[in-house]
Wavefront OBJ file of the C-alpha trace (Angstrom):
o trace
v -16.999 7.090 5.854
v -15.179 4.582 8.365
v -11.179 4.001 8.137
v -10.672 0.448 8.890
v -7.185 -0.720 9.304
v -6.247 -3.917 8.019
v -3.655 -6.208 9.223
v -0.342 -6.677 7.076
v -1.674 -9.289 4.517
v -0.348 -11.132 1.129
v -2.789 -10.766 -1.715
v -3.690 -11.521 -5.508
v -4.257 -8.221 -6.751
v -5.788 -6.271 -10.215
v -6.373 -3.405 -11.085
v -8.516 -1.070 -12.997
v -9.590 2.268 -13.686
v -13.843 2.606 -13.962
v -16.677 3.978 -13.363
v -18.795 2.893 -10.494
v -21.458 0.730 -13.442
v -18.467 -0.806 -14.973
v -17.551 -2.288 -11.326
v -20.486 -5.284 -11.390
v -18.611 -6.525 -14.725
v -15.079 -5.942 -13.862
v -15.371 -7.977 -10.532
v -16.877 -10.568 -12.648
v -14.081 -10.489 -15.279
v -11.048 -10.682 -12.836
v -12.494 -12.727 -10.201
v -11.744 -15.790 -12.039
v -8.713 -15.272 -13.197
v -7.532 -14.251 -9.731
v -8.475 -17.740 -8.880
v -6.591 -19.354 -11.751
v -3.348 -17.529 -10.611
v -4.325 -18.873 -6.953
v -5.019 -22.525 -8.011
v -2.290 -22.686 -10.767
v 0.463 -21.331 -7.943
v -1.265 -23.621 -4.935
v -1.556 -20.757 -2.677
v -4.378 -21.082 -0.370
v -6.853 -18.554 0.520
v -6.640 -16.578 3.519
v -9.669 -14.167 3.839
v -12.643 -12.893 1.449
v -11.898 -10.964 -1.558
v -11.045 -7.459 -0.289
v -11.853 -4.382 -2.809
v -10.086 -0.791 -3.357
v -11.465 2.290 -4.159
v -9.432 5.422 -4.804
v -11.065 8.773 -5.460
v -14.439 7.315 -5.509
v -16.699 9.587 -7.312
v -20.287 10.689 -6.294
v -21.785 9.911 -9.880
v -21.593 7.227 -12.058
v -19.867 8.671 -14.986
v -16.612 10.213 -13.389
v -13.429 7.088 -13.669
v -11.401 6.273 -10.329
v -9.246 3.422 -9.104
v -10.716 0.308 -8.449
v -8.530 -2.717 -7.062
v -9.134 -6.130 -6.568
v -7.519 -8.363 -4.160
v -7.747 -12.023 -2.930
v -5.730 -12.250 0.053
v -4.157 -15.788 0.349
v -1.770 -17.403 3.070
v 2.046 -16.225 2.451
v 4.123 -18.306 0.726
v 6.927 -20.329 2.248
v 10.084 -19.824 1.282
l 1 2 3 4 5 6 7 8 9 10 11 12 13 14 15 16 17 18 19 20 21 22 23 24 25 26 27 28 29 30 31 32 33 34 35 36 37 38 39 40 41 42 43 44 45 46 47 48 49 50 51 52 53 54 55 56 57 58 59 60 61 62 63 64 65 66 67 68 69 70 71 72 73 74 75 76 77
């Protein structure tokens, strides 16, 4: 596995708790609502979609965190 360090960024986030099948869907479930939230707030987008995995199992049945996140350009003010 690689560590990549990010740089400090401001992002869109959600979050769920799933197994790895369930990820296919969920992406497709909150990706557009992210975008909603994005377009209703006129934020712009900064980077791709960036995605979370905590405790990341080695089957397919075993739940971990999964997160989400659309980074977008910070907000003035």
């Amino acid at each position: 596995m690689n560590i990549i360090e990010t740089p400090d960024m401001w992002v869109l986030r959600m979050a769920r708790r799933l197994t790895i099948p369930q990820v296919k869907h969920a992406a497709a479930e909150c990706a557009p609502v992210i975008d909603r939230v994005i377009e209703a707030a006129g934020l712009l987008v900064a980077w791709p979609w960036t995605f979370i995995a905590e405790g990341l199992p080695k089957d397919g049945k075993t739940p971990f965190d999964w997160q989400m996140c659309r980074p977008v350009v910070e907000p003035e003010g």
